[in-house]
C-alpha positions in Angstrom: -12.5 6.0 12.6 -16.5 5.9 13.0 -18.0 3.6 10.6 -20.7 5.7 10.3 -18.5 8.3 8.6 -18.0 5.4 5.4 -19.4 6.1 2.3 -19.6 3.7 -1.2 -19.5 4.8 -4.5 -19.1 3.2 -8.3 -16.4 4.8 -10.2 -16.7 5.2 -13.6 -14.4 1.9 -14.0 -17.1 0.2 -12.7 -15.3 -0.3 -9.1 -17.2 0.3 -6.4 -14.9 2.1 -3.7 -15.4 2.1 0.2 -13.6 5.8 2.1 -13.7 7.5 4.9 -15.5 11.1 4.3 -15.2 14.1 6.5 -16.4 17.7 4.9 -14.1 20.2 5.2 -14.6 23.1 8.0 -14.7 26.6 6.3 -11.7 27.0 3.9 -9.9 24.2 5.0 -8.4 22.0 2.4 -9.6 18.3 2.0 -6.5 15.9 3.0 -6.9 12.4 0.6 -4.7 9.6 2.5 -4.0 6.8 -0.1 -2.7 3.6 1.8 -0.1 1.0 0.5 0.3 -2.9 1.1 -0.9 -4.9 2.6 -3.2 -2.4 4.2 -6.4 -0.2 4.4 -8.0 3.0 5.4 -6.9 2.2 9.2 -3.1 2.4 8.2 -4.4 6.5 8.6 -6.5 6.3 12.2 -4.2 8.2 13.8 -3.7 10.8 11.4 -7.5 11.2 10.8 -7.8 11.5 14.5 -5.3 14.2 14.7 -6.6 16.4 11.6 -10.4 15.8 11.8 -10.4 17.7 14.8 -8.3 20.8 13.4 -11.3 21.0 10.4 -9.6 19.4 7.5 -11.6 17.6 5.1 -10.8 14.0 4.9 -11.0 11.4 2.0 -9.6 8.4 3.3 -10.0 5.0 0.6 -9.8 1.4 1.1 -7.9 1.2 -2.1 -8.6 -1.3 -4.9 -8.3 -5.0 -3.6 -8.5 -4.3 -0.1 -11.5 -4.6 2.6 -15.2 -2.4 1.6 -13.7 -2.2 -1.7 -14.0 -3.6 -5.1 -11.4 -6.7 -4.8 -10.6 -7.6 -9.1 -7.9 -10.3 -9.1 -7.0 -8.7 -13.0 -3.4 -7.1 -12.8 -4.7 -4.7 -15.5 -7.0 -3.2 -13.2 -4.3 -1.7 -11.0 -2.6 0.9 -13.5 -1.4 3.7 -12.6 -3.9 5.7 -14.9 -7.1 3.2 -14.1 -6.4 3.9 -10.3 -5.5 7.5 -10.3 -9.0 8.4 -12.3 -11.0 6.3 -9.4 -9.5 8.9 -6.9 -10.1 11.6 -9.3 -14.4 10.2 -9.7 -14.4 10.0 -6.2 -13.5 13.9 -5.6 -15.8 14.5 -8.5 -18.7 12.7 -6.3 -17.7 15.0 -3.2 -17.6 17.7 -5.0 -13.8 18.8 -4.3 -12.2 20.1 -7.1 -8.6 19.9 -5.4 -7.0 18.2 -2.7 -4.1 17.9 -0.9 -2.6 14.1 -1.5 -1.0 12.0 0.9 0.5 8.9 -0.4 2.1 5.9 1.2 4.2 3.1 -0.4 1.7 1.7 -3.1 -0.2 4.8 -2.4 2.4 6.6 -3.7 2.4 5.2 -6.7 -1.1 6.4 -6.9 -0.5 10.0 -5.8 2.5 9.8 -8.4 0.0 9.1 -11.2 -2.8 11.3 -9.9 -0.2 14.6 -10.6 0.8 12.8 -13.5 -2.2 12.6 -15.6 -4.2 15.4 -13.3 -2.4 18.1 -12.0 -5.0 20.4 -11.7 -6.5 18.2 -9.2 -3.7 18.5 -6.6 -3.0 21.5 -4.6 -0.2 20.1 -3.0 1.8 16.3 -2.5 2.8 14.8 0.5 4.7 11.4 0.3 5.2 9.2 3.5 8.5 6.9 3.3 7.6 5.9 -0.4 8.5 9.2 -2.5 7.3 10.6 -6.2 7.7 7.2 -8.5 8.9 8.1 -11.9 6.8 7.3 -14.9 9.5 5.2 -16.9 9.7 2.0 -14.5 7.9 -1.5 -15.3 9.2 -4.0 -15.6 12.7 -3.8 -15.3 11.8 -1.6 -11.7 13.8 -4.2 -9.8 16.8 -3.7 -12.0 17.0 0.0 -11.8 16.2 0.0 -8.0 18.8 -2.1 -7.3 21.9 -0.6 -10.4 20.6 2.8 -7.6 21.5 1.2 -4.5 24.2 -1.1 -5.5 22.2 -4.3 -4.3 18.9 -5.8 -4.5 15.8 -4.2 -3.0 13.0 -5.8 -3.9 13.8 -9.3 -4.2 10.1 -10.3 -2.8 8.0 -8.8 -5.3 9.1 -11.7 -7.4 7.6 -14.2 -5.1 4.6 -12.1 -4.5 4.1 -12.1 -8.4 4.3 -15.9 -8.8 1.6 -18.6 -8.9 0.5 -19.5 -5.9 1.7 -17.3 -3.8 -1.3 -15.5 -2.1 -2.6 -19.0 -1.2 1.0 -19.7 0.5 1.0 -16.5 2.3 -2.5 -17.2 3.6 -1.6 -20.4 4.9 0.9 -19.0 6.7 -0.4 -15.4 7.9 1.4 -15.1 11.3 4.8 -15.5 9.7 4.0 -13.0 6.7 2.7 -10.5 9.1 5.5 -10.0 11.4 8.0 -10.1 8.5 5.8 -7.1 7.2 5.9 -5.5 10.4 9.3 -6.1 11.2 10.8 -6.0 14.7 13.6 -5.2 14.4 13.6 -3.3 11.2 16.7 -5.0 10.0 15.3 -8.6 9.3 14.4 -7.0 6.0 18.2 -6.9 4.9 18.1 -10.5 5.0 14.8 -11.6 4.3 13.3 -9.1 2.1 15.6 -7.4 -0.1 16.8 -10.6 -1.7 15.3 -12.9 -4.3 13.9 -15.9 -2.4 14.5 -14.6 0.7 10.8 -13.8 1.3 9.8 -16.9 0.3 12.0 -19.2 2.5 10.7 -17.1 5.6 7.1 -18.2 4.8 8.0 -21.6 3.8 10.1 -22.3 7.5 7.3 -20.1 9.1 9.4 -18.2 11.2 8.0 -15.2 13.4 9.3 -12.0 15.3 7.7 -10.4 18.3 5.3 -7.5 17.1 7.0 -4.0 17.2 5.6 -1.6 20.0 3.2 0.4 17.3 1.1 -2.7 16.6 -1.2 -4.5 19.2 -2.4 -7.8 19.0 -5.9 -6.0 18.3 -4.4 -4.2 14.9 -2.8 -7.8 14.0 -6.3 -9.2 14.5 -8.0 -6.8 12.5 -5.6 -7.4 9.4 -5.7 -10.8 9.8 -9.8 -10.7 9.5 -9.8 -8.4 6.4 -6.6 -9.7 4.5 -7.5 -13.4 4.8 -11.8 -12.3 4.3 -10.6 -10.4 0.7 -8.0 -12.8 -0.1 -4.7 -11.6 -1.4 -5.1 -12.7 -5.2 -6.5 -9.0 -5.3 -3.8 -7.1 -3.2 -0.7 -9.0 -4.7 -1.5 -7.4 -8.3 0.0 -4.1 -6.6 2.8 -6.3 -7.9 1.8 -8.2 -10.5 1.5 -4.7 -12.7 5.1 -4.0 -12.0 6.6 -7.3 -13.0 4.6 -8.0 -15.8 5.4 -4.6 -17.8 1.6 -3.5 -17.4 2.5 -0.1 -15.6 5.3 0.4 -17.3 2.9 0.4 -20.9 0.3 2.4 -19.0 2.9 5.0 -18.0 3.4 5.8 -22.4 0.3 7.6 -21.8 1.5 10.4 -19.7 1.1 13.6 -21.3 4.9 14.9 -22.0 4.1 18.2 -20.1 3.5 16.4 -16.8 7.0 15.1 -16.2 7.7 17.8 -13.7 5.6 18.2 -10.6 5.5 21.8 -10.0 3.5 21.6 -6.9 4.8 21.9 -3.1 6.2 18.9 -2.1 6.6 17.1 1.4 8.9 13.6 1.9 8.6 11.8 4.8 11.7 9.8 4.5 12.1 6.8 7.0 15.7 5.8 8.0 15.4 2.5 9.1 13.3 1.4 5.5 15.6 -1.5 4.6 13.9 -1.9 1.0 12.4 2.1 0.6 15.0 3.9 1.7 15.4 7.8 2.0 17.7 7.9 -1.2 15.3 6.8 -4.0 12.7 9.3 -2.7 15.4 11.8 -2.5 15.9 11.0 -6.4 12.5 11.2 -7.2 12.6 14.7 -6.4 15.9 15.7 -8.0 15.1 14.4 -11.1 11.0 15.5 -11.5 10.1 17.8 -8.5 10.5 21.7 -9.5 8.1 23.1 -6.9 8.6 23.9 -3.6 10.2 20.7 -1.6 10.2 19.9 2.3 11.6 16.6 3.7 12.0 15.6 7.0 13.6 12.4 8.1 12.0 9.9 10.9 14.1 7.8 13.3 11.8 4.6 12.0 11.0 1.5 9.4 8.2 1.4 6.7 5.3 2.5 9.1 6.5 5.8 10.2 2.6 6.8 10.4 1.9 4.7 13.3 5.5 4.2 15.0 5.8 8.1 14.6 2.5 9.5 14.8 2.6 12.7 16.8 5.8 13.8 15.3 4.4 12.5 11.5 1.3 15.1 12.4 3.3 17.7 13.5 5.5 17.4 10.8 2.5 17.5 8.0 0.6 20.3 10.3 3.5 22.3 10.2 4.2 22.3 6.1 0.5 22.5 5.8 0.1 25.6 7.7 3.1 26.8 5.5 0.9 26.3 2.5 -1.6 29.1 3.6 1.0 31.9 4.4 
């Protein structure tokens, strides 16, 4: 991703956003790729490589907390509605009146909200691993993802939500990193999904080997802008779960925008200990009416960069659909 191609602006929240910008070719829609935890705009390189060159437009943030953007340590500031409108300034300052959103664990949180309070904004959704997150969850999130599954999915977020904890994690980056990037996939069973789990992990500072998608270059490069921000800022992804704050926010949907009646792509990723396939297959039964494709991906949480070429194809392929 040329860094020349990085743009700034102030939204009208008074955040001042860094993103990836790429004018559309002709009638090509503009793509806007919203990354998750703990990540950035280059959680999309390859899939900016791939549709750049076929003439989409591209939007591409560093979301709130993370690297050329604004980094506010307030959980507040991450609500659903606070975050979906900075997406929605920034498409006003490049003059796109709708996109096509692509949204990836937190990111789909964002792309959930964006439809939610702005529907006329989005042409079409695509959701990578993470599907369409209802507007009713807060703070008891953990209690209803895990009554779905039968057992406990997100015992971490607890830790990530206490005092304390981004210093701890810092301290012990290597550990954190290749628990997050999990080789195999199935240390997240043990040491994600339950309460405490997470936290022991860091504490013994255990590591795994990377997995094939990431290189010691990409570990680098997190480790430079995760530790240079901090991760007071990134952990209140969190923070306005477990506190009730997005939950409160979420009173404020309009009642007519609990169905999303636009077409509809899930990425779902098998080998997702915590995200798995079946809560983004709910998502959809219970508030997607439009037009739905899913495909399913042999691979964890990162199916973007363990699954790249087929991820592309995938998307190119439902896109193209789009304009028949």
């Amino acid at each position: 991703m040329e860094t020349s191609a990085f743009k700034k602006y102030t939204t009208s929240r008074g955040y001042t956003y860094n993103y990836y910008r790429k004018v559309a070719e002709g009638s090509k829609p503009t793509l806007v790729f919203l990354h998750g935890f703990p990540s950035t705009s280059y959680d999309w390189r390859h899939q900016v490589a791939f549709f750049q060159t076929r003439g989409y437009g591209l939007i591409v943030p560093d979301m709130l907390g993370y690297a050329g953007t604004d980094k506010p340590t307030d959980p507040s500031a991450y609500v659903g509605s606070g975050l979906a409108k900075d997406v929605v300034d920034i498409l006003d300052a490049e003059d796109v009146a709708k996109a096509i959103v692509v949204g990836h664990d937190w990111g789909s949180r964002v792309a959930s909200r964006l439809v939610d309070y702005y529907p006329e904004r989005v042409a079409a959704l695509a959701f990578v691993t993470v599907g369409y997150i209802l507007s009713n969850p807060g703070v008891e999130y953990m209690e209803v993802a895990k009554q779905l599954a039968g057992y406990e999915l997100f015992g971490y977020w607890s830790f990530f939500s206490s005092e304390g904890a981004d210093k701890l994690v810092e301290s012990h980056f290597d550990s954190f990193f290749s628990l997050f990037f999990p080789n195999p996939p199935s240390l997240w069973v043990e040491h994600m999904r339950p309460g405490g789990a997470f936290e022991a992990w860091i504490k013994s500072d255990r590591r795994s080997p990377l997995p094939a998608y990431v290189t010691e270059e990409d570990k680098e490069y997190h480790r430079e802008v995760l530790l240079g921000g901090g991760l007071a800022a990134p952990f209140c992804y969190f923070k306005v779960m477990t506190q009730g704050l997005e939950a409160a926010d979420n009173k404020n949907i309009p009642k007519e925008s609990t169905e999303v009646k636009q077409p509809f792509f899930f990425a779902a990723s098998k080998q997702d200990a915590c995200c798995l396939p079946s809560r983004g297959y709910h998502g959809i039964a219970t508030s997607v009416r439009g037009p739905v494709t899913t495909q399913e991906f042999d691979a964890d949480h990162w199916v973007m960069l363990s699954h790249a070429e087929e991820l592309n194809d995938a998307l190119l392929g439902w896109l193209n659909g789009l304009s028949d």
